[in-house]
Every structure is written in structure tokens, then in C-alpha cells.
N, CA, C and O atoms as CSV, one atom per row, in Angstrom:
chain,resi,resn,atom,element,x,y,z
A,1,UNK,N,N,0.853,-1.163,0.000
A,1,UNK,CA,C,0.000,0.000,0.000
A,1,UNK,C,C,0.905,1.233,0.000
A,1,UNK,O,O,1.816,1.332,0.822
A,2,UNK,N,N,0.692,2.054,-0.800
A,2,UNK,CA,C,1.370,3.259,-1.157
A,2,UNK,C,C,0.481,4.522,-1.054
A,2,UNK,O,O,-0.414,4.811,-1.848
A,3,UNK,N,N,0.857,5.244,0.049
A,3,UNK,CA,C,-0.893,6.322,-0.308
A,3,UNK,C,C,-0.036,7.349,1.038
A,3,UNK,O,O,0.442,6.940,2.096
A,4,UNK,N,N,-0.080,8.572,0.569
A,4,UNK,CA,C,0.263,9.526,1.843
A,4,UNK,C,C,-1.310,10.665,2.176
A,4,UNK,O,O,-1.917,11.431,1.428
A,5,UNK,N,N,-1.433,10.435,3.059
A,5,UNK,CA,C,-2.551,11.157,3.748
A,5,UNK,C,C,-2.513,12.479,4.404
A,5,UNK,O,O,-1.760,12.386,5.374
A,6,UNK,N,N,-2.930,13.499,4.312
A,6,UNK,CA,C,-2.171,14.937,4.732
A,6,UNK,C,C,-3.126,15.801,5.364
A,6,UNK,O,O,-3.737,16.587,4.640
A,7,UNK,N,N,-3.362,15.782,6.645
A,7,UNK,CA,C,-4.446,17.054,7.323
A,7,UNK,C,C,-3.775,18.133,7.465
A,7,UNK,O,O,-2.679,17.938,7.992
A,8,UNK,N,N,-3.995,19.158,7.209
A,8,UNK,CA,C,-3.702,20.925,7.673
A,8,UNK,C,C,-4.517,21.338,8.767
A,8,UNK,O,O,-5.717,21.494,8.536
A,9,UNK,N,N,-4.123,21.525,9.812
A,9,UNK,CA,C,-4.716,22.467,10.385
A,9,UNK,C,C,-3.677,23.506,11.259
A,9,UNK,O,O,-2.492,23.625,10.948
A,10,UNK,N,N,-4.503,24.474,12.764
A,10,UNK,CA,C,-3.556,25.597,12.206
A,10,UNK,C,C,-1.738,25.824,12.355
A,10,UNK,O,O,-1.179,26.831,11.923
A,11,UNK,N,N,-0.969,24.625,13.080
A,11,UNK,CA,C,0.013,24.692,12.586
A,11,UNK,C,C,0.726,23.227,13.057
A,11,UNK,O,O,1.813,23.196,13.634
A,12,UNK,N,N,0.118,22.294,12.793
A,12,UNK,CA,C,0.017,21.065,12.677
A,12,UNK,C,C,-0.121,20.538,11.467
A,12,UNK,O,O,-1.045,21.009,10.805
A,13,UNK,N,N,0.579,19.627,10.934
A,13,UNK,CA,C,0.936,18.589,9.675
A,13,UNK,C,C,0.615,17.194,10.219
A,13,UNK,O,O,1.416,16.713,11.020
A,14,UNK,N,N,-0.503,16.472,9.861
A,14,UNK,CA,C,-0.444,15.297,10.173
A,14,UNK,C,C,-0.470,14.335,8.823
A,14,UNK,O,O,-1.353,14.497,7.981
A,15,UNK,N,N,0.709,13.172,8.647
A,15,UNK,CA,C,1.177,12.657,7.880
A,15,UNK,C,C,1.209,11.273,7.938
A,15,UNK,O,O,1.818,10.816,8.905
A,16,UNK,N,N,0.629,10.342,7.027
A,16,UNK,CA,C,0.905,8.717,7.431
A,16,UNK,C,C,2.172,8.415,6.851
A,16,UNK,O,O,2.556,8.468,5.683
A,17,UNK,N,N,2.733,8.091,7.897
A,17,UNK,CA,C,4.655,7.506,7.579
A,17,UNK,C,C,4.204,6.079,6.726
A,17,UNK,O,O,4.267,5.801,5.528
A,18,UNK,N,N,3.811,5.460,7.692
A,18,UNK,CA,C,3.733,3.706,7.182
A,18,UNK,C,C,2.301,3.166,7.440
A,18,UNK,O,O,1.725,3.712,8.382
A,19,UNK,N,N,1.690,2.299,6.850
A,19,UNK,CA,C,0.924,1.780,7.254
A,19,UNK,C,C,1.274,-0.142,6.853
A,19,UNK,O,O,1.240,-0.408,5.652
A,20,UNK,N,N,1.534,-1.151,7.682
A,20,UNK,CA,C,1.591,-2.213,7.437
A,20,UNK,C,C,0.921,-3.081,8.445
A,20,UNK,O,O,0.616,-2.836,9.612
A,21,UNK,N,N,0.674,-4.739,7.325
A,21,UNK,CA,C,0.475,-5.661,8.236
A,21,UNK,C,C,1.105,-6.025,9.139
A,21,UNK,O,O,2.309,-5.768,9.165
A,22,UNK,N,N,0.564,-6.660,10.051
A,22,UNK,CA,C,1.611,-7.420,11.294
A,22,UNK,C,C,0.303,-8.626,11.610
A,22,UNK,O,O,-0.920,-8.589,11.475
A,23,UNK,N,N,1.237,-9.623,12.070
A,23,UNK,CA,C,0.587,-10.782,13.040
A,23,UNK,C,C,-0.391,-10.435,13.588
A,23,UNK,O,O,-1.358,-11.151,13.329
A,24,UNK,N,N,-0.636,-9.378,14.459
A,24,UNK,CA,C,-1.475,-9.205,15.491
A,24,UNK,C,C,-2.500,-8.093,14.820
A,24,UNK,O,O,-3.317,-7.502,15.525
A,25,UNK,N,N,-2.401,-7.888,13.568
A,25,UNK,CA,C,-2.976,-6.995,12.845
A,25,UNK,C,C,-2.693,-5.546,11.945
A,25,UNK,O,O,-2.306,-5.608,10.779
A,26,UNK,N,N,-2.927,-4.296,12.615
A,26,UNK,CA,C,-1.988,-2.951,11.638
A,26,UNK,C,C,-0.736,-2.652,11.949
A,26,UNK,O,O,0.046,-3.560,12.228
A,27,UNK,N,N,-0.437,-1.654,11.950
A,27,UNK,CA,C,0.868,-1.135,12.575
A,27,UNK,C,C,0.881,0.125,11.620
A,27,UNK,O,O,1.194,0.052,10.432
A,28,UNK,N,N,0.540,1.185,12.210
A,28,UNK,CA,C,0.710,2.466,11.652
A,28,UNK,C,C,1.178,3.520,12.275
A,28,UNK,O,O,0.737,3.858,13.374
A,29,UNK,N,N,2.037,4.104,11.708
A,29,UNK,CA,C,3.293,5.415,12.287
A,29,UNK,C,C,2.811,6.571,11.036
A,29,UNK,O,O,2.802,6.497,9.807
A,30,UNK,N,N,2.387,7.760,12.111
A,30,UNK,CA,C,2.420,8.700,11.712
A,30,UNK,C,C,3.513,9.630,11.985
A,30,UNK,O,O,4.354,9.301,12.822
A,31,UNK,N,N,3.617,10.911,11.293
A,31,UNK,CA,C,4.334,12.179,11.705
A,31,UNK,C,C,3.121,13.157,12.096
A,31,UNK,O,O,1.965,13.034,11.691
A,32,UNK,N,N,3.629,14.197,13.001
A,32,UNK,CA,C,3.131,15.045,13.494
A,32,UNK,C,C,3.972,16.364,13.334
A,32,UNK,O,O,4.869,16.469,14.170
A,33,UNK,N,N,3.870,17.309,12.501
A,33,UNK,CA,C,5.070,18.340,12.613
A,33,UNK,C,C,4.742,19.101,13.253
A,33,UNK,O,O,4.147,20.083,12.809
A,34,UNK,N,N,5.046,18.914,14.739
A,34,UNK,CA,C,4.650,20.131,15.620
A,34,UNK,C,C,6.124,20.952,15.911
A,34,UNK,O,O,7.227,20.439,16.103
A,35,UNK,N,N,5.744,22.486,15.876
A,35,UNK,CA,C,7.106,23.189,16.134
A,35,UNK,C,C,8.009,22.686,17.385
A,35,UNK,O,O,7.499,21.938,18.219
A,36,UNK,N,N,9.156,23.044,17.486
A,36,UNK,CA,C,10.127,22.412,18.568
A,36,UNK,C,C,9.648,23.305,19.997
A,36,UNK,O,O,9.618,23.016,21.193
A,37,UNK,N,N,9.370,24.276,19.368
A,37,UNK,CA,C,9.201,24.923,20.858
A,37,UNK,C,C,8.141,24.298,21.799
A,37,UNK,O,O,8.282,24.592,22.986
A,38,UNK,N,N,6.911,23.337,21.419
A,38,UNK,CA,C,5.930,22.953,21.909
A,38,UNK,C,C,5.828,21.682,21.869
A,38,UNK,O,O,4.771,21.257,22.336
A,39,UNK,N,N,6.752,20.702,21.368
A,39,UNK,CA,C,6.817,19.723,21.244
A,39,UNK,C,C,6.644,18.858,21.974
A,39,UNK,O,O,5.770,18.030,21.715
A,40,UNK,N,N,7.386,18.762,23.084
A,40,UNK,CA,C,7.851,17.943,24.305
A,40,UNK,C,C,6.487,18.381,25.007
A,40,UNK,O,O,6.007,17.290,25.315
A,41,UNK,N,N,5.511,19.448,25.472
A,41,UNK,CA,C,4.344,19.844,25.921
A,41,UNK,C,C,3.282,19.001,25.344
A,41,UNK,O,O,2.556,18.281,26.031
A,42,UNK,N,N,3.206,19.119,23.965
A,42,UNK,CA,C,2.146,18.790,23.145
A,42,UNK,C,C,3.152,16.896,23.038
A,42,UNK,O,O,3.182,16.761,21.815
A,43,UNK,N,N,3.656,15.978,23.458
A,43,UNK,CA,C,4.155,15.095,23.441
A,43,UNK,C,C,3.212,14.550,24.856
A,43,UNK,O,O,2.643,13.466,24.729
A,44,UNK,N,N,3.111,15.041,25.721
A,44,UNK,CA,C,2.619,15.000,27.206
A,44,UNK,C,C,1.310,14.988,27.121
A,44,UNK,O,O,0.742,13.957,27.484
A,45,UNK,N,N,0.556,16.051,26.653
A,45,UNK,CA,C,-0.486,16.314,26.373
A,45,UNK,C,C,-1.486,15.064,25.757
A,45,UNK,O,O,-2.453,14.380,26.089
A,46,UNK,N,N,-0.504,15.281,24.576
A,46,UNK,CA,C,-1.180,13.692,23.670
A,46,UNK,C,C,-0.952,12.487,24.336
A,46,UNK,O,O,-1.847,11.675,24.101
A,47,UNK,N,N,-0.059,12.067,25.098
A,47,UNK,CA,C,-0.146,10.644,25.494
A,47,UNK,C,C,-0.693,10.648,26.569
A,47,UNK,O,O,-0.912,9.519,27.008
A,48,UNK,N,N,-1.234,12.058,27.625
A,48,UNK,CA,C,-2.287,11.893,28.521
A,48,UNK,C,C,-3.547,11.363,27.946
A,48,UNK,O,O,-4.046,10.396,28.523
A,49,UNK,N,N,-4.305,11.980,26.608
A,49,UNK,CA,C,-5.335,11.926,26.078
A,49,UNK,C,C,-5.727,10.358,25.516
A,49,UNK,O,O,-6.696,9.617,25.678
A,50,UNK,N,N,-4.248,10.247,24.656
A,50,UNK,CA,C,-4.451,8.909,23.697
A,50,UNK,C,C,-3.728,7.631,24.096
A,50,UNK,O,O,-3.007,7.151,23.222
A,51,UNK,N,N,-3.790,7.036,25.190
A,51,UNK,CA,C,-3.005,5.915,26.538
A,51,UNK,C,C,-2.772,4.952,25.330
A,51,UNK,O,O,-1.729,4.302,25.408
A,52,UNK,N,N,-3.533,4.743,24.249
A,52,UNK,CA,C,-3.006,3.685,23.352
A,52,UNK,C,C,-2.420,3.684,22.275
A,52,UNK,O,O,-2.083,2.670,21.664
A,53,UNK,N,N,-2.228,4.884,21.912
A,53,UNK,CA,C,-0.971,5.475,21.500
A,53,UNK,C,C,0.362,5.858,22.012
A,53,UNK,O,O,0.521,6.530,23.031
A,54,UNK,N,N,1.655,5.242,20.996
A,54,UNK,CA,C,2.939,6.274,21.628
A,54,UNK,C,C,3.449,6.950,20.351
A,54,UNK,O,O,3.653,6.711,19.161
A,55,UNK,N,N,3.561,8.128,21.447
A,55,UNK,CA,C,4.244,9.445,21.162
A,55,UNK,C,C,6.019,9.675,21.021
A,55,UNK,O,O,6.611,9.809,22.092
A,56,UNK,N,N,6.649,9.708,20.044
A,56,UNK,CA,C,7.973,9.597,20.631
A,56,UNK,C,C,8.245,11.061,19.811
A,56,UNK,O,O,7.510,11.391,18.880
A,57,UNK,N,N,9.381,11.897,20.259
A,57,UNK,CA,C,10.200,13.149,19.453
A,57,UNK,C,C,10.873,12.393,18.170
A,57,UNK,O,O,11.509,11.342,18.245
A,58,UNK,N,N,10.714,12.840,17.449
A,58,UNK,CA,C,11.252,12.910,16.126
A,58,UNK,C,C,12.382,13.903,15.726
A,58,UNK,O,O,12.819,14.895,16.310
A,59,UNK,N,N,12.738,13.280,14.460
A,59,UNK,CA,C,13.595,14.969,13.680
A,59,UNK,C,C,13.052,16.105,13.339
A,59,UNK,O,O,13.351,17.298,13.294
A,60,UNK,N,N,12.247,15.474,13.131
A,60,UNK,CA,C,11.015,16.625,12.337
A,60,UNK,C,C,9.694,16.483,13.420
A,60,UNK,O,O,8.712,16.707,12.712
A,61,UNK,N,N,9.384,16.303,14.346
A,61,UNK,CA,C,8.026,16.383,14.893
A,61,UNK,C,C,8.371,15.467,16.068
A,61,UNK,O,O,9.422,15.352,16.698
A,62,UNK,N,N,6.761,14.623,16.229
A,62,UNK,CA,C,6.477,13.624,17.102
A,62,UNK,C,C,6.035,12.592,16.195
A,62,UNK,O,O,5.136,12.858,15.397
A,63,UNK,N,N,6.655,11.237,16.228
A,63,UNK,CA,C,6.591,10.042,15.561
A,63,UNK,C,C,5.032,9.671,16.540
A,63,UNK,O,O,4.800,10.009,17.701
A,64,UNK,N,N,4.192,8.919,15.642
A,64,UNK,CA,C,2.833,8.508,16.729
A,64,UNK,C,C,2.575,7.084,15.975
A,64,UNK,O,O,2.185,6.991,14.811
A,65,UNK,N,N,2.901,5.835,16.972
A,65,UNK,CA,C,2.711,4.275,16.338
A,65,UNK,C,C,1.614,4.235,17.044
A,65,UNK,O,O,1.381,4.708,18.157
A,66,UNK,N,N,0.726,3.435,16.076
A,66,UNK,CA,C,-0.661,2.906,16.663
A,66,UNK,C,C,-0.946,1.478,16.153
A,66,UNK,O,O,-0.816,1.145,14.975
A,67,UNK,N,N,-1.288,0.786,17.004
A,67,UNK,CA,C,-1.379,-0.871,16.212
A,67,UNK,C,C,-3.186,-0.890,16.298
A,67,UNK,O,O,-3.984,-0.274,17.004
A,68,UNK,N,N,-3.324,-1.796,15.336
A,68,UNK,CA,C,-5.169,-1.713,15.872
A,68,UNK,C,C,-5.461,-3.295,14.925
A,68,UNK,O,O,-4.608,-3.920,14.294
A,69,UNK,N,N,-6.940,-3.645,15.092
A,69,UNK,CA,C,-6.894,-4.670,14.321
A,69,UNK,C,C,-8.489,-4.476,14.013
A,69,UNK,O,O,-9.408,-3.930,14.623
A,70,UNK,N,N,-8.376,-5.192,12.760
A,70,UNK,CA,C,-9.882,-5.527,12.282
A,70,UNK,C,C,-10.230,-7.078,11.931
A,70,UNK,O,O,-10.022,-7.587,10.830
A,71,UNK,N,N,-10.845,-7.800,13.153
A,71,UNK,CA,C,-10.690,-9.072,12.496
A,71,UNK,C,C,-12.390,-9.649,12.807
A,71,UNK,O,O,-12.735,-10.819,12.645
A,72,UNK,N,N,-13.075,-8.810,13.161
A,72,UNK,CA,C,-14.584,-9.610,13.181
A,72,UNK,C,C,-15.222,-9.162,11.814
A,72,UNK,O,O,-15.101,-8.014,11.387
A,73,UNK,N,N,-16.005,-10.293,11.074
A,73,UNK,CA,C,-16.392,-10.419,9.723
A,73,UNK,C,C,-17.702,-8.718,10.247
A,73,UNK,O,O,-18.056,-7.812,9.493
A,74,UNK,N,N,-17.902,-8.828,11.065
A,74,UNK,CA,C,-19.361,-8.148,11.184
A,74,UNK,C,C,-18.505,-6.439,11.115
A,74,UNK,O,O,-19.317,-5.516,11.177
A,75,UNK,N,N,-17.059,-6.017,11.003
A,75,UNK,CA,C,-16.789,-5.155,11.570
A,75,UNK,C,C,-16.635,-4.218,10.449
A,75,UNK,O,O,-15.717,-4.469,9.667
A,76,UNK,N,N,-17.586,-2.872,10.158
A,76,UNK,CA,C,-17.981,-2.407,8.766
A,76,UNK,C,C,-17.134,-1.190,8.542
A,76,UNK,O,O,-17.667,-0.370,7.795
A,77,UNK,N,N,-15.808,-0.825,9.052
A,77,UNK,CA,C,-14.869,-0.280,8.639
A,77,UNK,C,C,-13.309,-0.938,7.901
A,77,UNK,O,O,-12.707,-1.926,8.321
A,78,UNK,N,N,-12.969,-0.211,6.903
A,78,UNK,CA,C,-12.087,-0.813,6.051
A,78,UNK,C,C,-10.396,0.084,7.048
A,78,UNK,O,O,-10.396,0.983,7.889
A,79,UNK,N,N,-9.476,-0.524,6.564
A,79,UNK,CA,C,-8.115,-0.128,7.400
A,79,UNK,C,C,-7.968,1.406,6.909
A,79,UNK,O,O,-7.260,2.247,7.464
A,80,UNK,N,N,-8.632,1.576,5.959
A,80,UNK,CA,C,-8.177,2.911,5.213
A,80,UNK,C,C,-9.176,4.057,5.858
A,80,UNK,O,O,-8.794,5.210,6.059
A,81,UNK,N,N,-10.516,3.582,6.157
A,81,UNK,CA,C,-11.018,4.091,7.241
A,81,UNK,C,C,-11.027,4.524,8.712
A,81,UNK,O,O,-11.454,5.503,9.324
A,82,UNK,N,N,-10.314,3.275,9.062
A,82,UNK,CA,C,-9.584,3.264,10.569
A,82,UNK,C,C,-8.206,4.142,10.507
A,82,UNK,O,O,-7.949,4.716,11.566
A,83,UNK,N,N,-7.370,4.319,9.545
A,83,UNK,CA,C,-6.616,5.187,9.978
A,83,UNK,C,C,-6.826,6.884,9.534
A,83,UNK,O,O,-5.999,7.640,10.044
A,84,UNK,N,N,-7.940,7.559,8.566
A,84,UNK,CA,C,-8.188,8.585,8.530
A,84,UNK,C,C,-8.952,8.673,9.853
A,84,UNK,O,O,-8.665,9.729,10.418
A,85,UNK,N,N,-9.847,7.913,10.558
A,85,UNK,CA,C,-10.117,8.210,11.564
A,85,UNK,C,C,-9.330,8.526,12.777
A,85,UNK,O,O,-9.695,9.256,13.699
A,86,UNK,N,N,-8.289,7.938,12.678
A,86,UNK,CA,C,-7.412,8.293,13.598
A,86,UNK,C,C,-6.543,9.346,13.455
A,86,UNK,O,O,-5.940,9.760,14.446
A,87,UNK,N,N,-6.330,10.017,11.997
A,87,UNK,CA,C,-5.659,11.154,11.750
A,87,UNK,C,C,-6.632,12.223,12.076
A,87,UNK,O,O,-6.230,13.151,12.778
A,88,UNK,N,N,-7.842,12.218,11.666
A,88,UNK,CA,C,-9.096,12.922,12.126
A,88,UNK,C,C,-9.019,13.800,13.281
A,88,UNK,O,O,-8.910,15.009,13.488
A,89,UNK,N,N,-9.144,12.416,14.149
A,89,UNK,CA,C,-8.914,12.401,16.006
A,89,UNK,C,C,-7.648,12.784,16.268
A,89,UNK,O,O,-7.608,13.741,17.041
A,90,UNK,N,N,-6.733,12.438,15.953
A,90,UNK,CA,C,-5.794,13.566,16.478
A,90,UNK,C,C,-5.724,14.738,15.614
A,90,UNK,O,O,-4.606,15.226,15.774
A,91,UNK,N,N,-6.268,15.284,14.935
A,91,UNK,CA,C,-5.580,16.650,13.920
A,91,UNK,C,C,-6.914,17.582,15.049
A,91,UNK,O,O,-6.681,18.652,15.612
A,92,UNK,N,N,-7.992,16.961,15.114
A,92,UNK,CA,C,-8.707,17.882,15.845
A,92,UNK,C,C,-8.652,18.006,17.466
A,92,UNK,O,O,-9.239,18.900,18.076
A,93,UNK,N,N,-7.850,16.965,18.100
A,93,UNK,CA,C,-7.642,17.311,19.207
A,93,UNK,C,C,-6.414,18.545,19.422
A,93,UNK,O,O,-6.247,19.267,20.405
A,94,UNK,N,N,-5.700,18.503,18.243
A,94,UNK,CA,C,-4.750,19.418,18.948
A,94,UNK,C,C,-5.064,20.846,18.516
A,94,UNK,O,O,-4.560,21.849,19.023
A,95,UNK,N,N,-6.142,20.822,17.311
A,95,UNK,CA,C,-6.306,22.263,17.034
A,95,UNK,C,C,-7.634,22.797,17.971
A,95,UNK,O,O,-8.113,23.896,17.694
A,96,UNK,N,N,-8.298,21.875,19.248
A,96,UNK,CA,C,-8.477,21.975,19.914
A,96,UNK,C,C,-7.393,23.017,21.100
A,96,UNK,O,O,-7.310,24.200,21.430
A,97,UNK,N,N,-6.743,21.775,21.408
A,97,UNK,CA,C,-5.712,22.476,22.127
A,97,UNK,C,C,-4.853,23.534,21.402
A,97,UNK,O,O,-3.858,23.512,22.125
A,98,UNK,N,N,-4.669,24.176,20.728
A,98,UNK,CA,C,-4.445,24.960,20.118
A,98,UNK,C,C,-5.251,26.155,20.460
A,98,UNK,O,O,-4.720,27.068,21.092
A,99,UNK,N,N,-6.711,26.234,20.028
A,99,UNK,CA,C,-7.491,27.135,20.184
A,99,UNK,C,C,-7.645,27.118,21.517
A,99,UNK,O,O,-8.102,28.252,21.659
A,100,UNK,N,N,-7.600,26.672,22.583
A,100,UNK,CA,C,-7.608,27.173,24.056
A,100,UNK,C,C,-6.319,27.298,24.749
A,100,UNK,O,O,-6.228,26.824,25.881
A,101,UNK,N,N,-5.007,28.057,24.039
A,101,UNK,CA,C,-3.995,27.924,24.633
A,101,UNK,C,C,-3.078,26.853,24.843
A,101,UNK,O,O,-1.892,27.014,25.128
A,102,UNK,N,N,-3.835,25.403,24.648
A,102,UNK,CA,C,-3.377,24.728,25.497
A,102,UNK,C,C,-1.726,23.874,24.553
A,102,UNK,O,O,-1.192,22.790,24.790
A,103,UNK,N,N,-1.430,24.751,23.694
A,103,UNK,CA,C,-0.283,24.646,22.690
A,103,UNK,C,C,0.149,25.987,21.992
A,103,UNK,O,O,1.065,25.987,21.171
């Protein structure tokens, strides 16, 4: 799968690095280009919010791995769904935090 995914908001870049199979199901690493000055804050912030996500500093941002799985026949989202949803959810939590200071 070859496909880069790109939210704007107001000074946040959210980017799908990788998306692959694994044994236990996805394995997807995003980028986050958050400025350096807020980084390590907004690093804290997010892994208070998202416990099943990790957050690590990057060169360029905060690296964010998320594993997830889809394995019940009844389950009516596709992987390509599950991870815009998750770029979604985080692009609007932080321009959340954004708009109340809280970055």
C-alpha cells in the first residue's frame, strides 16, 4: 500500500509515515510536525489523552505508532477508514488544544 494522507490544520501537519500488516494486525506510524518549541508539551499532552498510543520526538516532529486490528467479519470499517479516523482524532484534538492555549 502506497498512499500519503495529509491534514492541515492551524500549525500542525499530520502525515501517514507507514501503514503495514503485522501478526497481530496494523501497525501504523504517523508524523506530526509540531514546532520544537511545543513539542515535548504537546508530546505530554497527547499521550495523557491517547493511553493507546505512543508518542515519541522525532527529527522533524512527534513520531505517533498505533497498532489496531480488524478481524470480526461483522466489523464495517475498512483499514483505510480506521486510519483517517485516527488522523481525524488527532488533527482535531490538537487544534483543539491549540485554540484554548493549550499549545
Amino acid at each position: 500500500m502506497n498512499w500519503i494522507m495529509l491534514e492541515r490544520w492551524r500549525m500542525v501537519l499530520v502525515t501517514v509515515d507507514e501503514l503495514k500488516k503485522s501478526p497481530e494486525g496494523w501497525e501504523l506510524r504517523l508524523k506530526l510536525m509540531i514546532p520544537d518549541e511545543i513539542r515535548e508539551k504537546a508530546i505530554d499532552t497527547l499521550a495523557d489523552k491517547f493511553r493507546d498510543y505512543s508518542f515519541f520526538a522525532g527529527p522533524r516532529g512527534v513520531d505517533v505508532l498505533v497498532s489496531f486490528r480488524i478481524t470480526e467479519p461483522w466489523e464495517d470499517e475498512t483499514v483505510n477508514e480506521v486510519v483517517e479516523t485516527i488522523v481525524a482524532e488527532l488533527s482535531l484534538f490538537i487544534d483543539k488544544m491549540e485554540g484554548y492555549g493549550g499549545l
